[in-house]
C-alpha positions as CSV (number, residue, x, y, z in Angstrom):
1,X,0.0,0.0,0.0
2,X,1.7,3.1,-1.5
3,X,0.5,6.5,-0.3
4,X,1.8,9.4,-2.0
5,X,1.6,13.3,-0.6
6,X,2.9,16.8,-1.6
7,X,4.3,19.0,0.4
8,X,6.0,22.6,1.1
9,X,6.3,25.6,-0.6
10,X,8.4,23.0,-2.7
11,X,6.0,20.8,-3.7
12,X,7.9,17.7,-2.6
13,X,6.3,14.3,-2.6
14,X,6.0,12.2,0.4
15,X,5.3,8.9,0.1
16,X,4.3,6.1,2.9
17,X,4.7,2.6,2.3
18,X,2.8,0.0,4.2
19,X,2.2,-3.6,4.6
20,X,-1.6,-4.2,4.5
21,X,-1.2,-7.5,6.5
22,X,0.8,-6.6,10.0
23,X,0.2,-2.7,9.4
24,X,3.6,-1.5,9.6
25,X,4.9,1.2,7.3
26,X,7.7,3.4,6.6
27,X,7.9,6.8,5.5
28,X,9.9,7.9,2.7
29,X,11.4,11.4,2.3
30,X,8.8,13.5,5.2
31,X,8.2,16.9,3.7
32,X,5.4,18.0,6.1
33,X,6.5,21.5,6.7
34,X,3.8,23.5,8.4
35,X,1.4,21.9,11.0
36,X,-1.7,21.7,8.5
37,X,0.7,19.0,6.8
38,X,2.2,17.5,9.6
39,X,-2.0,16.7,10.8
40,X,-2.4,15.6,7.1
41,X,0.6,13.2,7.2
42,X,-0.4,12.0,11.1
43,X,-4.5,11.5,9.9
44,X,-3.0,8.5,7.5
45,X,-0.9,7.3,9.6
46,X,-3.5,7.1,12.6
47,X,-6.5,6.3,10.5
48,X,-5.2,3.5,8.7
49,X,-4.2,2.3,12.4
50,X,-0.1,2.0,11.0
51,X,3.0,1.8,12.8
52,X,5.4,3.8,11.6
53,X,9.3,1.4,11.9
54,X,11.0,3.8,10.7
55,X,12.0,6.7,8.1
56,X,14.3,6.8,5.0
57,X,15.7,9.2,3.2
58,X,16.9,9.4,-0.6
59,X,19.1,12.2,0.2
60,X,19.1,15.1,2.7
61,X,17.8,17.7,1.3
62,X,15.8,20.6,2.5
63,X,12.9,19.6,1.5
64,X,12.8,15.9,2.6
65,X,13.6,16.4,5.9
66,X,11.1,18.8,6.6
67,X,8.9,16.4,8.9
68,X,12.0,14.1,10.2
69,X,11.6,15.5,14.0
70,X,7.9,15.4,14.2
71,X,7.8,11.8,12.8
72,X,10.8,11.2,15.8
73,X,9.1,12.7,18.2
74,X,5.5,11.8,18.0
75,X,6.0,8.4,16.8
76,X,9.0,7.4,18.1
77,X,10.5,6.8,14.1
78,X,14.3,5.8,13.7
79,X,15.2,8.1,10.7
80,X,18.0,6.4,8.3
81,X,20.0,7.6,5.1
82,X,23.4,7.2,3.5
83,X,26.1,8.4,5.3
84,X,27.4,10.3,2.5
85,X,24.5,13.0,3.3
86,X,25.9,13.3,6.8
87,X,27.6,16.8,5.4
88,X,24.1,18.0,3.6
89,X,21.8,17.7,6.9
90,X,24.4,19.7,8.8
91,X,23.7,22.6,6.1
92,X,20.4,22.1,6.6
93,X,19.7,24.6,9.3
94,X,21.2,27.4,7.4
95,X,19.9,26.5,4.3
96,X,16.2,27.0,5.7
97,X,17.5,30.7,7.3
98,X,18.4,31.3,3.2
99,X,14.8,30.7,2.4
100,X,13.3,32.2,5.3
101,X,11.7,28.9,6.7
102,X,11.8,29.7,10.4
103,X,9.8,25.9,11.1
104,X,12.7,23.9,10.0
105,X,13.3,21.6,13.2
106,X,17.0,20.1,13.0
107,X,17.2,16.6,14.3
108,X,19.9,13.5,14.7
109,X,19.7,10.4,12.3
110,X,19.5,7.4,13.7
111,X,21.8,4.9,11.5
112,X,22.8,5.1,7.9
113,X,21.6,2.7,5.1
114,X,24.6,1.4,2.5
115,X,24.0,0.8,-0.9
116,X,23.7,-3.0,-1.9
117,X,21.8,-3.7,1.1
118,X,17.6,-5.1,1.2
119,X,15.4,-3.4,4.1
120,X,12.2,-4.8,5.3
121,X,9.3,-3.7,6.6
122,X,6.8,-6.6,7.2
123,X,6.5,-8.2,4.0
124,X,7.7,-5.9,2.0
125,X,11.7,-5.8,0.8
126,X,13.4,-2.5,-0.8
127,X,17.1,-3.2,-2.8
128,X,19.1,0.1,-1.5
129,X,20.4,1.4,-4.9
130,X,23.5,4.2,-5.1
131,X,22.3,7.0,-7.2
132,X,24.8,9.9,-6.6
133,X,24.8,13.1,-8.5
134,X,21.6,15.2,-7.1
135,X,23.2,14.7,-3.7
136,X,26.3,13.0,-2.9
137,X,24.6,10.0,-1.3
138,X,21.5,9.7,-2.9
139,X,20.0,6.3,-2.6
140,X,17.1,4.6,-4.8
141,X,14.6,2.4,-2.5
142,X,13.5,-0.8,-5.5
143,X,10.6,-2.8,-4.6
144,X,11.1,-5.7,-6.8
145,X,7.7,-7.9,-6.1
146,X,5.7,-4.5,-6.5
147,X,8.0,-2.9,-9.6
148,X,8.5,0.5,-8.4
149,X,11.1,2.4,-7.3
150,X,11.0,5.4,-4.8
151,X,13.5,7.7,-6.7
152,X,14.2,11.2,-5.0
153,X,15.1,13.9,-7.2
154,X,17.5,11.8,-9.6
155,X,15.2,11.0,-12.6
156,X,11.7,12.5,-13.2
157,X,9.4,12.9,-16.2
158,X,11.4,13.9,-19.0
159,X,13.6,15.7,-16.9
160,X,16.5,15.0,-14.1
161,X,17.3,16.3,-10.5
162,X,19.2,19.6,-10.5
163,X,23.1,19.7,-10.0
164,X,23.6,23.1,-9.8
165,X,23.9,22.7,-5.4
166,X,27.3,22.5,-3.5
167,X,28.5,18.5,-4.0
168,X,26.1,17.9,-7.1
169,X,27.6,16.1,-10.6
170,X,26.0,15.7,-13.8
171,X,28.4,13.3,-14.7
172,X,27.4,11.3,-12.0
173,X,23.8,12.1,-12.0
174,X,23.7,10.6,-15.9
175,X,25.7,7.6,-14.7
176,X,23.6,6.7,-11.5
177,X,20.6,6.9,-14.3
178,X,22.3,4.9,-17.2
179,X,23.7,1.9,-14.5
180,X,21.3,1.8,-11.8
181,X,17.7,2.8,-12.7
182,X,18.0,2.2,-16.7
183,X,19.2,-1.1,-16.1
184,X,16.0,-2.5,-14.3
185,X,12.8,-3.3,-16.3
186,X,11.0,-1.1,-18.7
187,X,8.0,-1.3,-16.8
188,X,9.2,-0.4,-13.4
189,X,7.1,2.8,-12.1
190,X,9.3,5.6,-10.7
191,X,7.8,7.4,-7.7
192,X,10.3,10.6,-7.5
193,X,10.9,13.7,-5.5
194,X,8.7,16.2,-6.8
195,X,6.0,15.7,-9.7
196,X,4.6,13.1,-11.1
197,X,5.1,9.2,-11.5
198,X,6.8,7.8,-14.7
199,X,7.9,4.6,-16.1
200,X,11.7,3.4,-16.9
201,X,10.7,2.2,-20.6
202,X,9.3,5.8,-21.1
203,X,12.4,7.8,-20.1
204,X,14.9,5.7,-21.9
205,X,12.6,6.4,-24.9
206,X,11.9,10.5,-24.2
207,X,13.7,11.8,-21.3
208,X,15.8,14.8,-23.2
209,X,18.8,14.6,-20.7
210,X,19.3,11.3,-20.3
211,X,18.4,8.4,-23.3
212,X,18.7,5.1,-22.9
Protein backbone atom coordinates (compact mmCIF):
# COMPACT_ATOMS: atom_id res chain seq x y z
CA UNK A 1 0.00 0.00 0.00
CA UNK A 2 1.72 3.14 -1.53
CA UNK A 3 0.52 6.47 -0.35
CA UNK A 4 1.81 9.39 -1.96
CA UNK A 5 1.59 13.26 -0.59
CA UNK A 6 2.85 16.78 -1.60
CA UNK A 7 4.33 18.98 0.41
CA UNK A 8 6.02 22.63 1.12
CA UNK A 9 6.32 25.55 -0.62
CA UNK A 10 8.44 23.05 -2.65
CA UNK A 11 5.97 20.76 -3.74
CA UNK A 12 7.89 17.65 -2.65
CA UNK A 13 6.34 14.29 -2.64
CA UNK A 14 6.05 12.19 0.39
CA UNK A 15 5.33 8.90 0.11
CA UNK A 16 4.34 6.09 2.88
CA UNK A 17 4.73 2.59 2.30
CA UNK A 18 2.79 0.00 4.17
CA UNK A 19 2.16 -3.61 4.65
CA UNK A 20 -1.59 -4.21 4.46
CA UNK A 21 -1.23 -7.46 6.45
CA UNK A 22 0.80 -6.56 9.98
CA UNK A 23 0.22 -2.74 9.36
CA UNK A 24 3.63 -1.49 9.55
CA UNK A 25 4.93 1.24 7.30
CA UNK A 26 7.71 3.36 6.56
CA UNK A 27 7.87 6.78 5.52
CA UNK A 28 9.86 7.86 2.66
CA UNK A 29 11.45 11.43 2.28
CA UNK A 30 8.82 13.52 5.19
CA UNK A 31 8.23 16.87 3.70
CA UNK A 32 5.45 17.99 6.12
CA UNK A 33 6.50 21.51 6.73
CA UNK A 34 3.75 23.54 8.41
CA UNK A 35 1.42 21.86 11.01
CA UNK A 36 -1.70 21.72 8.53
CA UNK A 37 0.67 18.95 6.77
CA UNK A 38 2.18 17.54 9.59
CA UNK A 39 -2.02 16.73 10.75
CA UNK A 40 -2.41 15.60 7.14
CA UNK A 41 0.56 13.24 7.24
CA UNK A 42 -0.43 12.00 11.08
CA UNK A 43 -4.54 11.53 9.93
CA UNK A 44 -3.01 8.48 7.51
CA UNK A 45 -0.86 7.27 9.59
CA UNK A 46 -3.46 7.06 12.58
CA UNK A 47 -6.48 6.28 10.55
CA UNK A 48 -5.21 3.53 8.68
CA UNK A 49 -4.19 2.26 12.36
CA UNK A 50 -0.12 1.98 10.97
CA UNK A 51 2.99 1.83 12.78
CA UNK A 52 5.39 3.84 11.56
CA UNK A 53 9.25 1.41 11.93
CA UNK A 54 11.02 3.81 10.72
CA UNK A 55 11.95 6.72 8.07
CA UNK A 56 14.34 6.77 4.99
CA UNK A 57 15.75 9.23 3.23
CA UNK A 58 16.90 9.36 -0.58
CA UNK A 59 19.11 12.22 0.21
CA UNK A 60 19.10 15.09 2.75
CA UNK A 61 17.84 17.69 1.25
CA UNK A 62 15.78 20.58 2.45
CA UNK A 63 12.91 19.58 1.54
CA UNK A 64 12.85 15.92 2.60
CA UNK A 65 13.61 16.42 5.89
CA UNK A 66 11.07 18.82 6.57
CA UNK A 67 8.91 16.38 8.86
CA UNK A 68 11.97 14.11 10.25
CA UNK A 69 11.57 15.54 13.97
CA UNK A 70 7.89 15.43 14.15
CA UNK A 71 7.84 11.84 12.79
CA UNK A 72 10.85 11.22 15.77
CA UNK A 73 9.10 12.68 18.20
CA UNK A 74 5.51 11.84 17.95
CA UNK A 75 5.99 8.37 16.83
CA UNK A 76 9.01 7.41 18.06
CA UNK A 77 10.55 6.80 14.07
CA UNK A 78 14.34 5.77 13.72
CA UNK A 79 15.23 8.10 10.65
CA UNK A 80 18.05 6.42 8.33
CA UNK A 81 19.96 7.65 5.14
CA UNK A 82 23.36 7.21 3.54
CA UNK A 83 26.10 8.41 5.27
CA UNK A 84 27.39 10.29 2.53
CA UNK A 85 24.52 13.04 3.29
CA UNK A 86 25.91 13.30 6.84
CA UNK A 87 27.58 16.77 5.38
CA UNK A 88 24.11 18.04 3.61
CA UNK A 89 21.78 17.65 6.94
CA UNK A 90 24.38 19.71 8.79
CA UNK A 91 23.72 22.62 6.11
CA UNK A 92 20.44 22.06 6.57
CA UNK A 93 19.74 24.60 9.29
CA UNK A 94 21.23 27.37 7.44
CA UNK A 95 19.92 26.50 4.30
CA UNK A 96 16.25 27.00 5.73
CA UNK A 97 17.51 30.73 7.32
CA UNK A 98 18.41 31.27 3.21
CA UNK A 99 14.79 30.66 2.36
CA UNK A 100 13.34 32.17 5.28
CA UNK A 101 11.75 28.90 6.68
CA UNK A 102 11.83 29.70 10.37
CA UNK A 103 9.84 25.86 11.10
CA UNK A 104 12.71 23.92 10.01
CA UNK A 105 13.31 21.57 13.22
CA UNK A 106 17.00 20.07 13.05
CA UNK A 107 17.18 16.55 14.28
CA UNK A 108 19.90 13.45 14.66
CA UNK A 109 19.73 10.42 12.33
CA UNK A 110 19.47 7.45 13.67
CA UNK A 111 21.79 4.87 11.46
CA UNK A 112 22.81 5.07 7.88
CA UNK A 113 21.57 2.74 5.14
CA UNK A 114 24.60 1.41 2.53
CA UNK A 115 23.99 0.85 -0.89
CA UNK A 116 23.66 -2.98 -1.93
CA UNK A 117 21.76 -3.74 1.06
CA UNK A 118 17.58 -5.06 1.22
CA UNK A 119 15.43 -3.38 4.09
CA UNK A 120 12.21 -4.82 5.26
CA UNK A 121 9.25 -3.68 6.60
CA UNK A 122 6.75 -6.56 7.23
CA UNK A 123 6.48 -8.20 4.00
CA UNK A 124 7.65 -5.95 1.96
CA UNK A 125 11.66 -5.81 0.83
CA UNK A 126 13.45 -2.54 -0.78
CA UNK A 127 17.10 -3.21 -2.77
CA UNK A 128 19.14 0.08 -1.55
CA UNK A 129 20.39 1.41 -4.87
CA UNK A 130 23.50 4.19 -5.12
CA UNK A 131 22.32 7.00 -7.21
CA UNK A 132 24.78 9.94 -6.56
CA UNK A 133 24.78 13.14 -8.50
CA UNK A 134 21.61 15.23 -7.09
CA UNK A 135 23.22 14.71 -3.74
CA UNK A 136 26.30 13.04 -2.87
CA UNK A 137 24.63 9.95 -1.28
CA UNK A 138 21.52 9.71 -2.86
CA UNK A 139 19.95 6.27 -2.56
CA UNK A 140 17.10 4.59 -4.79
CA UNK A 141 14.64 2.38 -2.46
CA UNK A 142 13.53 -0.82 -5.51
CA UNK A 143 10.58 -2.83 -4.60
CA UNK A 144 11.07 -5.68 -6.81
CA UNK A 145 7.65 -7.94 -6.09
CA UNK A 146 5.65 -4.48 -6.46
CA UNK A 147 8.01 -2.95 -9.64
CA UNK A 148 8.55 0.52 -8.41
CA UNK A 149 11.12 2.42 -7.33
CA UNK A 150 10.98 5.44 -4.79
CA UNK A 151 13.50 7.67 -6.66
CA UNK A 152 14.15 11.18 -4.96
CA UNK A 153 15.12 13.94 -7.22
CA UNK A 154 17.47 11.80 -9.63
CA UNK A 155 15.24 10.96 -12.58
CA UNK A 156 11.70 12.54 -13.23
CA UNK A 157 9.37 12.91 -16.24
CA UNK A 158 11.38 13.92 -19.04
CA UNK A 159 13.62 15.74 -16.92
CA UNK A 160 16.55 14.97 -14.09
CA UNK A 161 17.26 16.26 -10.49
CA UNK A 162 19.22 19.58 -10.52
CA UNK A 163 23.14 19.65 -10.02
CA UNK A 164 23.57 23.12 -9.81
CA UNK A 165 23.94 22.75 -5.44
CA UNK A 166 27.34 22.48 -3.47
CA UNK A 167 28.48 18.51 -3.96
CA UNK A 168 26.06 17.87 -7.09
CA UNK A 169 27.62 16.13 -10.58
CA UNK A 170 26.05 15.68 -13.77
CA UNK A 171 28.38 13.30 -14.69
CA UNK A 172 27.45 11.30 -12.00
CA UNK A 173 23.83 12.13 -11.96
CA UNK A 174 23.73 10.59 -15.88
CA UNK A 175 25.66 7.56 -14.66
CA UNK A 176 23.64 6.73 -11.50
CA UNK A 177 20.59 6.91 -14.32
CA UNK A 178 22.30 4.94 -17.19
CA UNK A 179 23.71 1.91 -14.55
CA UNK A 180 21.27 1.77 -11.79
CA UNK A 181 17.75 2.82 -12.74
CA UNK A 182 18.03 2.17 -16.71
CA UNK A 183 19.18 -1.13 -16.11
CA UNK A 184 16.02 -2.48 -14.27
CA UNK A 185 12.77 -3.26 -16.31
CA UNK A 186 10.98 -1.13 -18.71
CA UNK A 187 8.04 -1.30 -16.76
CA UNK A 188 9.24 -0.42 -13.40
CA UNK A 189 7.12 2.80 -12.15
CA UNK A 190 9.34 5.59 -10.73
CA UNK A 191 7.84 7.39 -7.68
CA UNK A 192 10.25 10.59 -7.47
CA UNK A 193 10.94 13.66 -5.50
CA UNK A 194 8.69 16.23 -6.81
CA UNK A 195 6.01 15.70 -9.66
CA UNK A 196 4.61 13.05 -11.13
CA UNK A 197 5.10 9.20 -11.49
CA UNK A 198 6.80 7.75 -14.69
CA UNK A 199 7.88 4.56 -16.12
CA UNK A 200 11.75 3.43 -16.86
CA UNK A 201 10.75 2.23 -20.59
CA UNK A 202 9.32 5.79 -21.09
CA UNK A 203 12.38 7.82 -20.15
CA UNK A 204 14.89 5.69 -21.93
CA UNK A 205 12.62 6.35 -24.92
CA UNK A 206 11.93 10.50 -24.15
CA UNK A 207 13.74 11.75 -21.26
CA UNK A 208 15.79 14.78 -23.24
CA UNK A 209 18.77 14.64 -20.68
CA UNK A 210 19.30 11.26 -20.25
CA UNK A 211 18.37 8.43 -23.32
CA UNK A 212 18.68 5.15 -22.90
Amino acid sequence: MLTAFTFSPFAENTYVVADPTTREAVVFDPGCYDQDEKEELARHIDGNNLTIKAVWLTHAHLDHVFGCAYLKRTYGAPVYMHTNEQVILNDTPSRAALYGLRGFEPFEVDGYIREGETLTIGSLSFEVRFVPGHAPGHIAFVNHAERYVIGGDVLFRQSVGRTDFPFCSATELKRSIVEQLYTLPDDYTVYPGHMESTIIGYEKKHNPFVRG
